[in-house]
Each structure stands twice: as C-alpha cells, then as structure tokens.
N, C-alpha and C positions, 0 to 999 in steps of 0.2 A: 461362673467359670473359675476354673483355678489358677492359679500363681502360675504354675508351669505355661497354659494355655495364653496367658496375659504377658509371659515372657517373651512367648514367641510373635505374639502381634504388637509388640515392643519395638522388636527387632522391622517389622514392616513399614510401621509407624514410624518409625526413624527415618526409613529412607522415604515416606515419604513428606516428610518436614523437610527435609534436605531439597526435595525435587519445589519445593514448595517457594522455597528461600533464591533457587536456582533460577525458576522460571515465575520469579515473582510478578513480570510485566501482565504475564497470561494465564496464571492462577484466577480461580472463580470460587471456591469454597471446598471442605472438607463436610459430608456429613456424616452422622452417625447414628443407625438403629439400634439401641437396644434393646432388647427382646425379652421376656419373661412370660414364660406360658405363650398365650395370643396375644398379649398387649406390649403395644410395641412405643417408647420415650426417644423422640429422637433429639437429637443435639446438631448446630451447625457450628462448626468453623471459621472464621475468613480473618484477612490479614491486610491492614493497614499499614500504617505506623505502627502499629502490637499487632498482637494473636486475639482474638476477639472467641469468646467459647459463649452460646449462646445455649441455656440448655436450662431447663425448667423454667422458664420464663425468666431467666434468670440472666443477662451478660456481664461477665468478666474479664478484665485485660491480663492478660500475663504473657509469659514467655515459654520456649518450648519445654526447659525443664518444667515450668509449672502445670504447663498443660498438660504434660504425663504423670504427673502427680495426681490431678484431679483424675483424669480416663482411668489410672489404672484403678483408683476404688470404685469408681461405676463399675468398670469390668465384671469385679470382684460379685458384686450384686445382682446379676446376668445370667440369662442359660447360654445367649448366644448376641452376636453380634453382626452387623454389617456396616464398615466403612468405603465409602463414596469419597475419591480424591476427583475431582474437577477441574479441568483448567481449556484453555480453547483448543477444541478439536479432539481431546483424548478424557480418559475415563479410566480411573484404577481403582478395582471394588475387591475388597477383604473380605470375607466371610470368615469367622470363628466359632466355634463354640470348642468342649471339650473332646468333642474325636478328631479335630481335625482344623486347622488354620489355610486358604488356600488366601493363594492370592492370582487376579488374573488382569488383562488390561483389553481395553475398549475403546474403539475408534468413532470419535460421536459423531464425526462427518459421515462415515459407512454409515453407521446405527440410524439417520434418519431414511424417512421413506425416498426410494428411490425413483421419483415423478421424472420420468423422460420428455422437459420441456424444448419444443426445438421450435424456432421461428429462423425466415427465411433459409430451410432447409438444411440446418446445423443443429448439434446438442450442443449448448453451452457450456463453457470447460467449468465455469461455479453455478452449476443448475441453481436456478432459484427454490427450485424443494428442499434442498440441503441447507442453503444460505437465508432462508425466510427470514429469518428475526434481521439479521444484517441488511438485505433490500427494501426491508419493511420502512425499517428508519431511518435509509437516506431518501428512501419516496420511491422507489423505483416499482415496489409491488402497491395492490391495492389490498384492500382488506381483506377479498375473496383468494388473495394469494398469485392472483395472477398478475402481470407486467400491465403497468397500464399504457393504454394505448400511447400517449403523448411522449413514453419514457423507451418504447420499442429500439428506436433508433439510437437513443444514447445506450441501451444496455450492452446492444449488439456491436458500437464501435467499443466500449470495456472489453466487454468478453473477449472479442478479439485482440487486444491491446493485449491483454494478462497471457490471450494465448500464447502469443508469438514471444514474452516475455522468458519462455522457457529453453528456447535459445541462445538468448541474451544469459542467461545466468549461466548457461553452460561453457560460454566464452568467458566468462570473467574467472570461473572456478569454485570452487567451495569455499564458502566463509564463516569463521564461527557464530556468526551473525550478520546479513544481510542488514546495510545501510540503505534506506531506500528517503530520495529528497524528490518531495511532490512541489514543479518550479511553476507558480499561479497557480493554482490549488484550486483556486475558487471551491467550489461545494464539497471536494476532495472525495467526489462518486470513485476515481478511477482507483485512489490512494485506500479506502475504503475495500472496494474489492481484490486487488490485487494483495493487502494484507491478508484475506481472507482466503487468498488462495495460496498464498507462501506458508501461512502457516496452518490453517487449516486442512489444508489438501497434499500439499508438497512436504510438511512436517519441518519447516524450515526455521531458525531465529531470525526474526526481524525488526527492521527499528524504523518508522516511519516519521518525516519530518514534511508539513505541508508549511508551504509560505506562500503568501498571498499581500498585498498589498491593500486589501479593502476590511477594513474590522468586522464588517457584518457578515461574509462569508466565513473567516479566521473563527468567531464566534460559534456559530451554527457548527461547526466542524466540530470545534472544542466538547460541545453540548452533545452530539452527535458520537463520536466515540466516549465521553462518561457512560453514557446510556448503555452506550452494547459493551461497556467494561475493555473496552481495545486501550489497555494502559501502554503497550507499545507505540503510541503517536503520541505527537505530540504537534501544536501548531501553530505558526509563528507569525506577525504583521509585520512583513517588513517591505523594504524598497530592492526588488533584483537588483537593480544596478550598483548598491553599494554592498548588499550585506553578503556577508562569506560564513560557512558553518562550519564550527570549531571541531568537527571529524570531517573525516575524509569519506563523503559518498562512495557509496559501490554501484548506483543508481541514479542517475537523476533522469526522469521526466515529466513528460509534458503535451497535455493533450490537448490542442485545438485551442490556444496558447491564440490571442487576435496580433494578426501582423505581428510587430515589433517586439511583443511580449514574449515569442519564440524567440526571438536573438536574448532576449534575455536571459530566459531560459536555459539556452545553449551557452552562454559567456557565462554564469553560473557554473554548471556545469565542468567550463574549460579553466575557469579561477578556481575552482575545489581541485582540479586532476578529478573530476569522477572515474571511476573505472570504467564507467560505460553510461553513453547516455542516450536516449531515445523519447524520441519527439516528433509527435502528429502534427506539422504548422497551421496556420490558418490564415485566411483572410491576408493576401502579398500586398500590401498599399504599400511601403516604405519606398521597395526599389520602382516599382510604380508609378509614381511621382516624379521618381529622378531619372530614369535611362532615357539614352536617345542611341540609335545606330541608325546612322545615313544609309547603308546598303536593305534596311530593313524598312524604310518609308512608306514604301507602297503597300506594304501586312501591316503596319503598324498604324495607319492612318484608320483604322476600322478598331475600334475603343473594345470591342469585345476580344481581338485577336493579339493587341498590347495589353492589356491585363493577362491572357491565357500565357502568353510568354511571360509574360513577369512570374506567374509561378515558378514556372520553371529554372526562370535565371536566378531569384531569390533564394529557394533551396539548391539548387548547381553553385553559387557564390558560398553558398553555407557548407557545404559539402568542402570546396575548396581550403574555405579557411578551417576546418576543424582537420583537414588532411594536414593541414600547415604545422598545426599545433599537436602535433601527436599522435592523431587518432586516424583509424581504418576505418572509414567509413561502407555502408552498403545503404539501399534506397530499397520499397517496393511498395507494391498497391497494395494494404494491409487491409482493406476491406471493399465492398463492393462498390463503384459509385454508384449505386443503387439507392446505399446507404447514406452515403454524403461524396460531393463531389471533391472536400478535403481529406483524401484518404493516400496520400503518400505519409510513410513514416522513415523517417534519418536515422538509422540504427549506427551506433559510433563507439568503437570499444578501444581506449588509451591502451595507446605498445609505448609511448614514452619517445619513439624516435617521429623528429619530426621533418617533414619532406619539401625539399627545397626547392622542387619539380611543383608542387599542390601551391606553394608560396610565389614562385612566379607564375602559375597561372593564375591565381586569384589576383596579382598589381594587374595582368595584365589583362583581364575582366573589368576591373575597376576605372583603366584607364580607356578601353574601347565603348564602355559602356557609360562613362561619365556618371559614375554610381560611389558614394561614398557608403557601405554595406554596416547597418546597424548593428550588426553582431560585434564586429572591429573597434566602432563608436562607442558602444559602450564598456567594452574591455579597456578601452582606453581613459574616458572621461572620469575625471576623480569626484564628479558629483553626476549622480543621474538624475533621469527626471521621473515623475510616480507618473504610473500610469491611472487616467482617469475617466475610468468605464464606469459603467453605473454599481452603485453598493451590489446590487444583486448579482452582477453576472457571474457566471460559473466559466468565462471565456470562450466558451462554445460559440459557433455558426450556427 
C-alpha cells in the first residue's frame, strides 16, 4: 500500500486507540490481516498495563506512538489490509487497500444467531443464544447450549429482574456511567447478567461492584469475570453492616438476600444515598420471631398464617422506613409464584425529601407490633454482626 493509503488509515487508527484508552474496562483486542496475494500474516493487539502487538510470533511492548511506527512499515509491505477493533458488544472493521480505506461498525450482540429461547411462555430479554459464552461460565447453560434443568428457575427470576430494571434506569436518568452495587452477591448470577444486558444490549457504561461476606463466593466471582474479560467488576469480601463504598451507587441490589441479609442490603443502600435501590427479600424470620398483636390471636395462633403475615409486615415496615429516609417507594409481584413463592420486589428511587407522615407510621408499627425492625438496627449499630450461612450459598431459597 502506499504512503497516502496508510495516512488515511492513520487517521482511523487513531480514533481507534483513543476509543481503546476510553472504554479500556470493555476493550478485548485489535486484530489485523495483512494481506499479499492470497496469503494472509495476521497480528493481534491487546492492552494491559502497555500495548502488547503480537505479530510474527513475535510480542512486543510499546506505546501508541510506537505501535504506529511499527504498522505503518507492515502497511508499506501490503496490498491490502483488514483491522478488527473488538470490545464487549460492538465491532469496528477497516478495510484498506489502494483504492479505497472504508471503515464500518458492528453490533456483536445482533451479529450472533438469533435462537428464540422461550420458557414458561416469555422470550428472555438476554436470550441465551446471544449470551452463550457468559451463561456458560456462570453454569446456567450446559454444554449442549441449553438451560439446564436445575438453573430454569434461577434464570427466569434474572431475566425478569434485568427486565423490569429498565424502568428503574429510566427513573434515575442518564448517567455517564451506571454505578451498579451487587449487596450479598453470593455467585453474583444476577450481577453477571444484568451487566451483560447494560452493556451489551442497552450500549450503556457501567461499573459493577459485588460484596458478599463469604470468600468463597467473592472468589469464584473474581475468577468468574477474569474468564469472560468483564474488567468492569469488580469484588469485594466485606461485612454489609459496616462497609460503605467510596462512590456513590446509582444502584443497589439484591436478590433473594435470606431474611436479615435484605435489611442489610437495604441500610447499604440508604448509608451510600443510592439513587435507586431494588430488592427481591426472602425468607421474613427477623419480624417473625418478634411480633405479637392481641386483636390478631385467633389467625395467628395457626404458625402457617403468622409467618404469611410476617411477609408482609416485614416488607410493609421496610417500605415505611425507606419512605422515611427519602425514598418513593413502589412494591409488585415481579414474577410468577409459579416460579418461587418470594417474588415481591421494593423498587425505591431517593427524591432526598424525607416523609414525616412514612416516619410516624413506621414508630407507630413498631410500637403496636412490638418489633424492633432490622433494617433501623443495623443503620444504627456501630458494629454489625457477619452473617453465617454456609461458604456456598448464593442466598437464594
């Protein structure tokens, strides 16, 4: 190719180092065919700490001036070219030679096959035919590609989780980058998916933070996105009740979080000011334990129909106290109980003003119900206590 022809993919090449430097978290490689007659030398790209140019068997570290240095004398030695910029979810391919330098862009989510997987009567908002390599490595697919039986029901409460998430973002507004805090993380399936649908599908910046309290989940996570290159997470072993994250969430949730682990959750949550937080609870033991109402003796003496209410007074007391502290809250049955019988979700988006109306109804819950409400406890208490479920669990029911 000539000087002129190498100038102009000079100028492409640039921008895309730049896009490279930009969306460093979700960068995947550059590569490059050159071409002579039929026989085609290709070279890769990628970028660490340096620029890494991998190309006649040969890797080198440098920097971006240097790595134009080197390409433009391949160039030179070339009839024709093809560059491959890579990164999650998109695709920007150069083509050169001497008549003509184009350049076009590529949606790698559309470009896979479009398999129309649907269980219990829905198409999934991240189909698994588009997301394969991602459901592959948290376990959700088998080898054959399909959902395996025992994962049906965890995938179909994500899916719907990520779906109804798109309301949620449209309350909070546009941000140059979505903060999202995954609060008990456990195997962080939900945190997982839902970045693959922000950024993958939606074309969104995002920054994912999971925290969990058990090293061995924290771990597997860690290992978990190296694998599928997700440098936008990141994941943390800490204790909810004390630790606070040094930005400011735009998200916090929390899926099927056991009993108490959702107030944690949620006091997280209301200690950062998230902008919005949303939370599937689970398993109500705390208020459980502690309520008593005399007018209610005769339903409540039947242990299946005092549990059934404690759901409800648990999240109805959680509702109250996050109405207290800022936040609008709204409630709904986010999935079938078909699928699981904990399918209420607390959708809660901070306006900053808080309601003195939500603040005396929640004392005066607390005092007819004789309930000291864990969410309160632990925003209060200057030491928490860890929670201690088994290394494995993922928090789920």
């Amino acid at each position: 190719m000539n000087k002129k022809t190498i100038s102009k993919i000079n100028l492409f090449f640039s921008g895309l180092l730049g896009r490279m430097e930009e969306n460093r978290d979700f960068f995947k490689d550059i590569t490059i065919q050159f071409k002579s007659g039929t026989k085609i030398f290709p070279a890769k790209i990628t970028q660490n700490d340096t620029i890494t140019l991998d190309y006649q068997a040969v890797k080198r570290e440098t920097d971006k001036n240097g790595l134009w240095d080197i390409l433009a004398e391949e160039f030179l030695k070339y009839d024709e070219a093809k560059i491959i910029y890579t990164e999650r979810g998109a695709k920007i391919v150069i083509d050169a030679n001497d008549k003509k330098v184009n350049m076009r862009h590529e949606d790698a989510v559309e470009a896979a096959p479009q398999t129309s997987v649907v269980q219990t009567g829905r198409e999934y908002v991240v189909n698994p035919a588009l997301a394969k390599e991602l459901l592959t490595e948290i376990g959700i697919l088998a080898k054959n590609g399909k959902i395996k039986n025992d994962k049906i029901r965890k995938y179909n409460q994500i899916d719907y989780f990520v779906e109804l998430m798109g309301g949620v973002l449209k309350e909070i507004g546009e941000r140059d980058e979505y903060v999202i805090l995954d609060a008990a993380c456990g195997k962080s399936y939900l945190s997982f998916v839902l970045n693959f649908y922000l950024r993958e599908i939606l074309k969104k910046k995002c920054r994912f933070i999971g925290v969990d309290y058990s090293k061995t989940v924290i771990d597997a996570s860690k290992r978990m996105a190296k694998n599928l290159g997700y440098n936008n997470m990141e994941f943390i072993q800490e204790d909810l009740t004390t630790w606070t994250p040094n930005v400011r969430p735009d998200i916090v949730v929390s899926l099927h979080a056991c009993d108490t682990a959702t107030d944690m959750a949620l006091g997280l949550g209301i200690r950062s000011q998230s902008r919005a937080i949303v939370s599937v609870p689970c398993c109500h033991k705390d208020i459980l334990k502690q309520y008593s109402y005399e007018p209610f003796e005769p339903i409540m003496k039947y242990g299946i129909l005092k549990a059934r209410l404690a759901d409800t007074l648990t999240d109805g007391i959680r509702a109250a106290y996050l109405e207290s502290m800022g936040y609008k809250v709204s409630m709904i049955e986010y999935i079938s109980p078909l699928e699981t019988p904990k399918n209420i979700m607390i959708r809660a988006v901070y306006t900053g003003k808080k309601s003195a109306k939500a603040k005396e109804d929640y004392e005066n819950l607390k005092k007819i119900l004789h309930v000291e409400p864990a969410i309160e406890r632990f925003l209060k208490e200057k030491h928490g206590f860890k929670i201690t479920m088994g290394e494995e669990h993922d928090y789920g029911c």
